[in-house]
N, C-alpha and C positions, 0 to 999 in steps of 0.2 A: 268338645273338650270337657274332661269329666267338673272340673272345678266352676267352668262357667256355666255349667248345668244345674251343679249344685246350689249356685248364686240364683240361678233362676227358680229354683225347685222355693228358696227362701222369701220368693216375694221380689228379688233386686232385679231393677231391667236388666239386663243379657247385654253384652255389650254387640254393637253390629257387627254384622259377619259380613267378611267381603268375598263375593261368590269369583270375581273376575277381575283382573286388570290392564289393562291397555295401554301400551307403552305407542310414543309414536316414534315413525322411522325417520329413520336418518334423512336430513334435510338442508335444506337451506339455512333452517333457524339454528339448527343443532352448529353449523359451521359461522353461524355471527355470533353464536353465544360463544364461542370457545375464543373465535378474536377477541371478543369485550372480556372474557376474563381473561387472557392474555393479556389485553392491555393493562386490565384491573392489576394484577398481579406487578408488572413491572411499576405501576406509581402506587401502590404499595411498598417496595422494595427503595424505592426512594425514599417515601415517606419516613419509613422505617429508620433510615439512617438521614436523617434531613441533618443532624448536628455534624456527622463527620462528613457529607458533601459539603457543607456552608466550611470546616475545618479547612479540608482540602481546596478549594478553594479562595480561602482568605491568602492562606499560604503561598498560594500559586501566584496570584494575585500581588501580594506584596514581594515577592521576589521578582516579577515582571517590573514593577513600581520600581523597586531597587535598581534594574539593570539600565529600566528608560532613563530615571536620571543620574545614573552615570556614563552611559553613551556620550562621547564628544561628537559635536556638530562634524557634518559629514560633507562637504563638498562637495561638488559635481562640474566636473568640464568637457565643454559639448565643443566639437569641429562639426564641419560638414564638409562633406568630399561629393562629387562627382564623378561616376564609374561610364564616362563616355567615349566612344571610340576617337580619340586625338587624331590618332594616327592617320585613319582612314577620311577625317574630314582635311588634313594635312595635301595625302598623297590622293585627293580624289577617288578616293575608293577605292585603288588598288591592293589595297594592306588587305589580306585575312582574309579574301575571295574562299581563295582555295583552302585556306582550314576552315569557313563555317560550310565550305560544299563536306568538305569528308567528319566534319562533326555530326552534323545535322541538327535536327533540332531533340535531342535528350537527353540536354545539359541547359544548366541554367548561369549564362557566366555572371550572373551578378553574385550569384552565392557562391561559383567557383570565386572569385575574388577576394569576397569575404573571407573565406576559409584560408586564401593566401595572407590576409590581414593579421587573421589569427594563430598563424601559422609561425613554429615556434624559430624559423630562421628572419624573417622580419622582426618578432618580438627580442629577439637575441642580441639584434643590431641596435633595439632601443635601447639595451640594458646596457650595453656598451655605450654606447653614444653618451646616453642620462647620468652612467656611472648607478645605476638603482641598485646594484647589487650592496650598496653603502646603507643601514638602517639606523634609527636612532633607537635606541633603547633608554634614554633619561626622556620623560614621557615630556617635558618644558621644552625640549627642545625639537625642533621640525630640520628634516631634510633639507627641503625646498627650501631653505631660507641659504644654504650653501652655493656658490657657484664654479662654473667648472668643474664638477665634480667626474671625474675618472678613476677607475680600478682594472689597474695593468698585473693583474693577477692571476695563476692558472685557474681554469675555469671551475675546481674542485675545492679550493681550499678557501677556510674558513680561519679568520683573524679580527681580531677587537682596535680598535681605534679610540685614542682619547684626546679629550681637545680642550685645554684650558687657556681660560680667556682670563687677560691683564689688563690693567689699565690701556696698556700705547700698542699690544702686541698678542696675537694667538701661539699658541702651542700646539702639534700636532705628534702624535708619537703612534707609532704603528710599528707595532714589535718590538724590536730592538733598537728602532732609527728613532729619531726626535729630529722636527724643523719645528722654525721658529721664522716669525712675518711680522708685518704688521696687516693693519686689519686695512683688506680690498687688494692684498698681495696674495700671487699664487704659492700653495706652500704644496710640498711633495716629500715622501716619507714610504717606505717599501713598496714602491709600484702605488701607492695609493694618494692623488694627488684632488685636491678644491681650494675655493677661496673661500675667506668669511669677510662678505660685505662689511659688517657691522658688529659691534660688539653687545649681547644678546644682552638685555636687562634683567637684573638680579638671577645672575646665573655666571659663576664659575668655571664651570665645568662640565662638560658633556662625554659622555659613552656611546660610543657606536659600535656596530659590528658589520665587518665582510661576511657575504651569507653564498652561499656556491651561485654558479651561474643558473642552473639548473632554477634552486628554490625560487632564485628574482624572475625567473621566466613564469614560472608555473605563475605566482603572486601577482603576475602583470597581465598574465590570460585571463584569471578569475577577476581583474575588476575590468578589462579594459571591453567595454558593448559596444559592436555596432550594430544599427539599427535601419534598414532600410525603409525609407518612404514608399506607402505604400502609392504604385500607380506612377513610381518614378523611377527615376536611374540615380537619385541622390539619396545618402546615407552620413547619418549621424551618426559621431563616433565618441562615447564616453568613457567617462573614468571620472570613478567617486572614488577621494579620499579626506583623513583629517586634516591637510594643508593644502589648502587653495592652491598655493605657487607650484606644487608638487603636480598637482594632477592637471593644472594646465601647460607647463612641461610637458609631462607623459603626452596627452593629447597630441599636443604640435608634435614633437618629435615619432611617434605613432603615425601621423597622416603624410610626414613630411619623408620617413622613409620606406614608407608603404609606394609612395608614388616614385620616389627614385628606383625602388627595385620592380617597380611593373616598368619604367621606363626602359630599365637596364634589359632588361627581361627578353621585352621587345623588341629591340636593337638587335640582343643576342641572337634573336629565330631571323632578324633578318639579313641581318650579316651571315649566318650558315645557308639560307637561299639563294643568296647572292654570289657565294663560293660555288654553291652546284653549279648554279647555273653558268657562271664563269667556265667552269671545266667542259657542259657541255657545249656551249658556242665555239670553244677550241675545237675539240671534234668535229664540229659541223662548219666549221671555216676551214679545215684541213679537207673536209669530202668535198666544199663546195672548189677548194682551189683545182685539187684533182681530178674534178669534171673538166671546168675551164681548160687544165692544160692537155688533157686529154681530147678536147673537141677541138684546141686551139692545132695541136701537132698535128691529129687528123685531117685539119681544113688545109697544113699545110703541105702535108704529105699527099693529097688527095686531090686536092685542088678543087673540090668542092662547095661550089655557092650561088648554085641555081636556085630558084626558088620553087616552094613545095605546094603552089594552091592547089595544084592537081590529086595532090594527097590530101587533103584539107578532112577529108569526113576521116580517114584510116588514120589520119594521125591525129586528129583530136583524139580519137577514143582510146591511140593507144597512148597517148601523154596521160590522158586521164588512168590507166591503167596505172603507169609509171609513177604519177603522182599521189595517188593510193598506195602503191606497194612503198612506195619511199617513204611515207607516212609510217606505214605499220612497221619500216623497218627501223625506221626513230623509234617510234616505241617498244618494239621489242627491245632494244638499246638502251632504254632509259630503265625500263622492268627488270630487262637481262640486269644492271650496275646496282640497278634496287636488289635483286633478289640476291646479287654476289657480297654485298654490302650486308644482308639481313643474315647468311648464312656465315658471317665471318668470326672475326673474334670480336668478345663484348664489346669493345670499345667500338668496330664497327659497327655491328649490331643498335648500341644504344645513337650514335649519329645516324644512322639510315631511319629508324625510327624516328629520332625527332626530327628528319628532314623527310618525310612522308607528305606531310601536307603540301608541302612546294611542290611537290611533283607533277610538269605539268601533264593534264588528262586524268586525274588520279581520282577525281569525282563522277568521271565518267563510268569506271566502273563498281558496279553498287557493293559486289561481294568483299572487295578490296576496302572502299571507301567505308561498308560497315562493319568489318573487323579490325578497323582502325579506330574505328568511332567504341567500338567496345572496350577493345583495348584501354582505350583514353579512359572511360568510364572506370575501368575496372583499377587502373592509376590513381586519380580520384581518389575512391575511396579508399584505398591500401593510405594516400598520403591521408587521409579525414583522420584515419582508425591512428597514425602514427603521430600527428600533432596533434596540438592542444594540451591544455594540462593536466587533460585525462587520458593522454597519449598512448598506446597499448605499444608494446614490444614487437620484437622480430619472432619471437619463438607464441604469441597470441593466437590460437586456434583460427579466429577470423580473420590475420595476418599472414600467417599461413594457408589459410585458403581461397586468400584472394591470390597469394604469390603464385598457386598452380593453377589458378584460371588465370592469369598474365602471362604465364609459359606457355600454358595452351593453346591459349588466342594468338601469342607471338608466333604459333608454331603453325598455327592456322592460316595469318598472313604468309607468311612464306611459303606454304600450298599454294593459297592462292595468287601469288607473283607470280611462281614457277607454272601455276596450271594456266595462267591469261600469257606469260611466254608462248605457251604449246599452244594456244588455241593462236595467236598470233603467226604462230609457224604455218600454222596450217592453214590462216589465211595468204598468207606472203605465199603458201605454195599455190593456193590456188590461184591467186593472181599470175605466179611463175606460169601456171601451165595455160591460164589464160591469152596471156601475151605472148606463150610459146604457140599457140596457136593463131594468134595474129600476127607473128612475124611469120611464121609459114607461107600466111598469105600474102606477105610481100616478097616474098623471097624474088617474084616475078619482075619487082621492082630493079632498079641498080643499087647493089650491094651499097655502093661507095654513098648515092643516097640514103639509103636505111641505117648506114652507121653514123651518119649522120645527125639522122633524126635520134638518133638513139641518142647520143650524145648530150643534145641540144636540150633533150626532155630530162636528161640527169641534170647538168645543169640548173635547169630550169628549177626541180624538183627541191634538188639542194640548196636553192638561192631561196626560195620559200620557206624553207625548216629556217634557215640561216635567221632570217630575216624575224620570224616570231621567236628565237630563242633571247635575237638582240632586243626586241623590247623588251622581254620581261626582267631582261637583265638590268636594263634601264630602269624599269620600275622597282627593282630589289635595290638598284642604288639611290633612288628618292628614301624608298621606306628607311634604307641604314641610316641616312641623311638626319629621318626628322628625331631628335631629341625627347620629345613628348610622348608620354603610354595615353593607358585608358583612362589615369586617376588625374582630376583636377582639384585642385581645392577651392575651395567654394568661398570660407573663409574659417581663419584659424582660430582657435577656443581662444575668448577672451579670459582675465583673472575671474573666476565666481564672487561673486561681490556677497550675497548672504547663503547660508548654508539649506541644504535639501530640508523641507518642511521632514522633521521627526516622525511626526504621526502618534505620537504616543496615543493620544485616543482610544485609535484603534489596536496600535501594540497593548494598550489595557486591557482593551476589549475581548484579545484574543486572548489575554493572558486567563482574562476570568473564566472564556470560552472552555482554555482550556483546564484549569481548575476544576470545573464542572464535571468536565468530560474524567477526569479523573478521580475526583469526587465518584461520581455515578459508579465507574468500572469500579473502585474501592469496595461501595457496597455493594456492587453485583459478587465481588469476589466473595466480600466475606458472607454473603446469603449463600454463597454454592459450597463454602464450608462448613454453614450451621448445620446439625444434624439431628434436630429436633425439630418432633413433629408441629406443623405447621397447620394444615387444611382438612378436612374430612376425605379428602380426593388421596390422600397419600395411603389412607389404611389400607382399602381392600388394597392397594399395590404390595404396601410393605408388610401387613399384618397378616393377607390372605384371608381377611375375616371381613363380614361387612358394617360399615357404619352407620349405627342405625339411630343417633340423633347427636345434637350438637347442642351444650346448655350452655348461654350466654350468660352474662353479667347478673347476678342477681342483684335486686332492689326490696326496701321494705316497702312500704305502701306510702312513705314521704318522699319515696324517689330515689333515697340513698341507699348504698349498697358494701357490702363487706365480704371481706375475702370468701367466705364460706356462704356467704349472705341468708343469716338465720338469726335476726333478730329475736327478742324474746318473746315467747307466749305462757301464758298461765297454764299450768301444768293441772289436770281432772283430778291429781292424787290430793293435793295442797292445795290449788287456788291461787298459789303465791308466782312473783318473777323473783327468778333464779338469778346467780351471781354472772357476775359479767360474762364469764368464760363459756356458761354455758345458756346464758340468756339469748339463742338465736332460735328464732321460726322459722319454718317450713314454709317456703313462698308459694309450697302449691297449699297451702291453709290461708295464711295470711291476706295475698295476693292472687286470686285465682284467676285476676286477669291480663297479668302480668307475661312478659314475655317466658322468662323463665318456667311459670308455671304451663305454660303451653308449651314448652320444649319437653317436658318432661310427659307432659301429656299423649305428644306425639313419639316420645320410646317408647310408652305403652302401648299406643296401639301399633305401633311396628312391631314389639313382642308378639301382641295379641295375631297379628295376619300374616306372623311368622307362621313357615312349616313347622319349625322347630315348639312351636309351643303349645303343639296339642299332649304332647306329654308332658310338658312342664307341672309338678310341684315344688320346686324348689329350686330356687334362682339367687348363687352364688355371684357376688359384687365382689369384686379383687381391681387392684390398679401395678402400673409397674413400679412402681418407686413410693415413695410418700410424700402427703401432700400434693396429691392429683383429684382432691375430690371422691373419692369413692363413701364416703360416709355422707356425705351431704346426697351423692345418687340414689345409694344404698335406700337413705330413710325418704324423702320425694320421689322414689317409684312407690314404693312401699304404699305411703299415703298415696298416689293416683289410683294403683290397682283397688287401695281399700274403696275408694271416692267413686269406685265402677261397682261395686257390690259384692265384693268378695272380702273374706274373711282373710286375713292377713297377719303373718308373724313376723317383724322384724329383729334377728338374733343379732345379739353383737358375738360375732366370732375372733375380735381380734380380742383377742388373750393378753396384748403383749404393750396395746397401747389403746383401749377400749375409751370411748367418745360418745357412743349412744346416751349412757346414762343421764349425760349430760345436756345431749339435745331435747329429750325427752322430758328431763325429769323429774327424772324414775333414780330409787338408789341401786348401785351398782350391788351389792350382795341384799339378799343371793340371788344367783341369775345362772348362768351356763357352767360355769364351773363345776357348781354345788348340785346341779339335777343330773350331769355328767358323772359325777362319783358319789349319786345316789344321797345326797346327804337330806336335800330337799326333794319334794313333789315339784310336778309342772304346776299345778294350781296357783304355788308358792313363790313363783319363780319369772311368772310372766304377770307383766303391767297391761291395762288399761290405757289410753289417750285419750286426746279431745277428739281424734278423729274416727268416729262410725267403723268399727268392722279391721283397725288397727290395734296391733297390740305388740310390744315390745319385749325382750328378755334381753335384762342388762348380760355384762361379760360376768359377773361374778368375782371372786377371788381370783388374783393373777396367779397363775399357778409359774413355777420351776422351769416347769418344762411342754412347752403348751403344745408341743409338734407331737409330742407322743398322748397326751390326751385327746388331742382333737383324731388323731389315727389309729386310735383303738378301737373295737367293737364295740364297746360301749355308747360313743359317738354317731356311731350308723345306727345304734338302736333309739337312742332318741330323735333321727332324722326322719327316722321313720314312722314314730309313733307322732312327732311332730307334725309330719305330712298329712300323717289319718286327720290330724283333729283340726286342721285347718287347708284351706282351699288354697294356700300358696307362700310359700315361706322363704324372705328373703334373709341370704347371707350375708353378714358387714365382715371381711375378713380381711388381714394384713397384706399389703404390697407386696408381692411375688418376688422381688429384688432382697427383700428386709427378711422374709421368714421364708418355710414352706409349709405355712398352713394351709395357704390357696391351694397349692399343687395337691396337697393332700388331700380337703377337704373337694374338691374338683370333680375327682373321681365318682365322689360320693352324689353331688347334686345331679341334678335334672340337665343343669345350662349355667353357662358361664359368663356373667357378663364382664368385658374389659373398659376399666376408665384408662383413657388418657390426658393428659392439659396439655391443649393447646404453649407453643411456645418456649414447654419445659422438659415435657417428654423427653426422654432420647430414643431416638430410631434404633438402637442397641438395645436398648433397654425394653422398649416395648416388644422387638422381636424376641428378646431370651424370652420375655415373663408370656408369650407366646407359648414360644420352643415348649417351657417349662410344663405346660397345660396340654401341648399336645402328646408328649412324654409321658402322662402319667392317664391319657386317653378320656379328658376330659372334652364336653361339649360344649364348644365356643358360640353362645348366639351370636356376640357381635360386638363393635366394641362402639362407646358414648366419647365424643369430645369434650371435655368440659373446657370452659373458656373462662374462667373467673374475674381473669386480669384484664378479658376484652381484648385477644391478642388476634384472635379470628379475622375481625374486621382489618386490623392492621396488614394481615398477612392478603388483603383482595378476595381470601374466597367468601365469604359471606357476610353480611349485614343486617343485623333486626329491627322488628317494626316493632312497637304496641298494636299491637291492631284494634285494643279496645279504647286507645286512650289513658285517657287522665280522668276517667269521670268520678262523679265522691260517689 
């Protein structure tokens, strides 16, 4: 490089040359450092905002405060029920054989039951029974403290209730009617009728309101829980509210007609078993009588009643034939009046379905007994999706498509009835042709015997069928018999004597949790709106230029530090310290071991081991805005380069708001202005400093108009005779934003360096005064963060050391 040559030719060490560099590859290290400043950066972004998380926060916080202690105390009334088969321990076991053969095991009936608990024609019957659809709206006064309360209202309409209370007597007025009681008397008024025990202290007057059926159903689902024990057949059934008497009502009357309607339930499936089955023992008492008088006319038509041991092997096996086919012809019978039943009109249809189970043999076969089992399943759910008080409609996507896998399936069943008929035909035929060839072989016999026998084994055949249809019939009239379902009650919710522990605590706890959580998201938001520059990592992204140092915090040598941080130093012209404004030193003079001075140290030698600065003479300083620092850069590279052994010029090129004279000084005329429009010599025009191989040229005269002086040929003729006479000349010129000297003057230099400040910069801002520089085809070395206010550190990407100390 010609100028560091020159430096050497003069006696000054050379600064080192770096022949190679060695970057290492990607690794392990490379992927923990980017986690830790990942992390860095997020408790940074905290830090940053730590007053409006604690804001947010406190806020959250005292409005949780506010709601816990206004929450009224909460009640809770507990029953326990027992979900155990009554029936079956009742009838001996006979109850429900045959629906858990054709259910099997892929249902769980304790949660089916559940689900009928919560199910909104149970809940319906409590609303009614309770009267719940009646609510208080004056906050003093409670429901539960009414009794009898009933609402004989259509299920849709909505009406207000008032109730005022006298010394000796209540008022009641609902709409247009008015009753009048006394107090413990039942009072009635539009369909809408209670008692008031007692006349409520310091209180006049209450407001209520009638609320649809519908709302008091839904408002009864959402609190009323049951809770099964786990490892048992018992469950716990709650309900929390603000009046004790209220919610242990609700309870009792909840487990009390939950077990009438499984009872009723019950009763219902077995009274419709007990109707089949009735119908079938007629038919099989009319075939069995028909044999009898059939063998009876024969014996006497015939005269036949010798006896058959001689036949003993041929007619066991053909009774045994006869007693088979009679068999499968009952069932075909029973399947034939199922399948006629399943093919009929809906109301047949839905009775052949729900008497499916009773069928007897109907677990015997598996295709039958498992499309009935799906069937069930597929019911189930269609009712889950349709109660509750999140109940889905008839027109429900998942409503509808359970409705055509229940068609399906129904349509499946009746395949398969009709195809176990056909296969039944076709064993009864081959039993026909089996015994049609065993009676061949009797034919040898005497007719009058073999009609006989035939006879005796119908009979016989039909007294058998007879005989099992009459037990089960028997056993359908135990089960109609017993009164009792599956639900027992264990025992009934007592009154809750003290209210559900609040918890505030933890309702604080969460509240502040979430405070926090919102706090945080707050200043994550507003960090992804700032839009100034923050890190050294953002340039080459957003500027396309490289970062080639970052100046921290400046300090003077007691430690303290000022925005510009350039405490005063004796000036080589005078001797003297200058006035306050311009009393600041250069911390690379001052402090040379100071962090600062070593940041600045290390742009040089990034300059220096740049490509770009083996043709470097002259090295223009610009910022995007003002007040980024580019004069405090400007003049501490200036002194580093000089501190290396080079001769050095620092011009003040800003015309418009010129500072050098001041750091320096040195008096501002004459200086650039004046050697510019020839008025002065260079001799005349440039300073002296304390520091070795430094020399300054104030702005001069503030001229008019400084964009066309500094762009005229005149200005390239002094840059360049400038260049000649000195080994490296830096520019201090105006903010790219404010003039376009920069852009001007740009053209003209060697290299461009760009300041940015941390914190203040805008990411707009630095790419126009980019834009601007590449526009006019200047040469960008790269741009400096300057940090003055110490915002770097804040933002997580980097932190400085002394590395030399504190020493004196």
């Amino acid at each position: 490089m010609p100028n560091l040559v020159k430096a050497e030719a003069r006696g000054y060490p050379a600064p080192p040359v770096l022949y190679s560099e060695s970057r290492p590859g990607p690794g392990r290290g490379e992927s923990d450092a980017e986690e830790s400043v990942s992390l860095r950066d997020i408790l940074a972004i905290l830090r940053r905002h730590v007053a409006l998380i604690a804001a947010i926060a406190a806020v959250v916080l005292a409005l949780t405060a506010w709601l816990v202690l206004r929450q009224p105390p909460v009640y809770q009334a507990t029953a326990q029920i027992r979900l155990a088969d009554v029936r079956r321990a009742v009838t001996g076991g006979i109850e429900g054989a045959a629906l858990e053969a054709s259910m099997g095991r892929t249902t769980d009936p304790l949660l089916s039951q559940l689900e009928v608990l919560k199910g909104r024609v149970v809940l319906g019957q409590v609303v009614d029974r309770e009267g719940l659809r009646l609510r208080s709206v004056t906050p003093e006064f409670r429901v539960g403290r009414l009794e009898g309360v009933s609402v004989q209202l259509p299920p849709s309409s909505f009406d207000t209730v008032s109730l005022r209370f006298a010394a000796d007597q209540v008022t009641l007025q609902v709409g247009g009617e008015t009753a009048k009681a006394p107090y413990g008397a039942p009072l009635r008024a539009a369909g809408v009728g209670l008692t008031v025990p007692s006349r409520p202290a310091s209180l006049e007057e209450a407001k209520l309101v009638v609320v649809t059926r519908e709302s008091a159903i839904s408002a009864l689902s959402g609190s009323l829980v049951p809770r099964p024990q786990e490892k048992t057949d018992a469950v716990r059934v709650e309900y929390t509210s603000t009046d004790p008497h209220l919610a242990q009502r609700i309870v009792n009357a909840s487990v009390e007609v939950f077990q009438e309607a499984n009872a009723r339930a019950a009763q219902q499936a077995s009274r419709r078993r007990r109707i089949f089955l009735q119908k079938q023992l007629e038919t099989t008492d009319s075939m069995l009588a028909q044999a009898q008088l059939s063998l009876s006319n024969f014996r006497s038509r015939e005269r036949v009643f010798s006896s058959r041991e001689k036949f003993a092997s041929r007619q066991e096996g053909l009774m045994t034939l006869q007693v088979r086919r009679e068999e499968l012809a009952a069932d075909r019978q029973l399947f034939q009046s199922m399948a006629a039943g399943l093919t009929g009109s809906p109301a047949a249809r839905d009775r052949a379905l729900m008497s499916v189970a009773s069928y007897p043999g109907i677990a015997a076969n598996p295709a039958i007994s498992q499309l009935y089992t799906q069937l069930s399943q597929y019911q189930n759910r269609r009712d889950s999706l349709t109660s509750g008080s999140m109940g889905s409609t008839g027109d429900h996507p998942d409503v509808e498509r359970l409705n055509g896998l229940i068609a399906r399936t129904e349509a499946k069943l009746v395949d398969a009835v009709k195809s176990h008929v056909s296969v039944l035909d076709a064993r009864i035929a081959a039993l026909d042709g089996l015994e049609a060839r065993n009676s061949n072989e009797m034919q040898t016999l005497p007719s009058a015997e073999a009609e006989e026998v035939r006879l005796v084994q119908r009979v016989e055949t039909t007294s058998k069928i007879a005989d099992q249809v009459r037990e089960e019939l028997q056993k359908a009239h135990m089960a109609e018999a017993v009164e009792a379902g599956q639900v027992e009650i264990v025992y009934p919710a007592p009154l809750p004597g003290s209210p559900v522990p609040a918890r505030k605590g933890l309702k604080l706890g969460l509240g502040l949790i979430l405070g926090l959580v919102l706090g945080g998201a707050t200043a994550f938001m507003r960090e992804h709106m700032n839009s100034v520059i923050r890190h050294q990592d953002e340039i080459p992204e957003l500027l396309g230029v490289p970062g080639l140092a970052i100046i921290p915090r400046l300090s003077n040598g007691n430690g303290s530090s000022s925005r510009f941080g350039l405490p005063a130093f004796l000036s080589r012209s005078n001797g003297k310290a200058h006035d306050a404004e311009g009393s600041t030193e250069l911390v690379t003079v001052s402090n040379l071991r100071s962090s600062g001075a070593e940041a600045y140290r290390t742009l040089r030698t990034n300059l220096i081991f740049s490509q770009a600065v083996r043709s470097l003479r002259t090295i223009l300083v610009t910022s995007a805005a003002p007040s980024e620092g580019k004069t405090t850069t400007s003049s501490n590279l200036a002194v580093t380069f000089a501190q290396q052994g080079l001769r050095v010029l620092l011009v003040d090129c800003d015309l418009r708001k010129a500072r050098l004279h001041k750091v320096f000084g040195v008096p501002r005329e004459p200086g650039l202005t004046q050697l510019v429009l020839g008025h002065n010599a260079m001799t005349e025009v440039i300073h002296s400093t304390p520091v070795d191989g430094l020399y300054v040229m104030a702005s001069g005269t503030l001229p008019p108009n400084p964009s066309e002086l500094v762009g005229g040929p005149r200005m390239a003729n002094v840059l360049k005779a400038l260049s000649a006479e000195f080994d490296l000349v830096v520019l201090d010129t105006p903010p790219l934003t404010a003039a376009a000297d920069a852009a001007i003057l740009g053209k003209s230099a060697d290299g461009v360096l760009v300041v940015v400040r941390a914190g203040q910069t805008e990411r707009g801002a630095a790419q126009h005064a980019v834009g601007q520089l590449n526009n006019v085809g200047a040469r960008i070395l790269g741009a400096v963060l300057n940090d003055p206010d110490a915002k770097v550190p804040r933002y997580g990407g980097y932190y400085y050391y002394d590395y030399y100390g504190s020493e004196a």
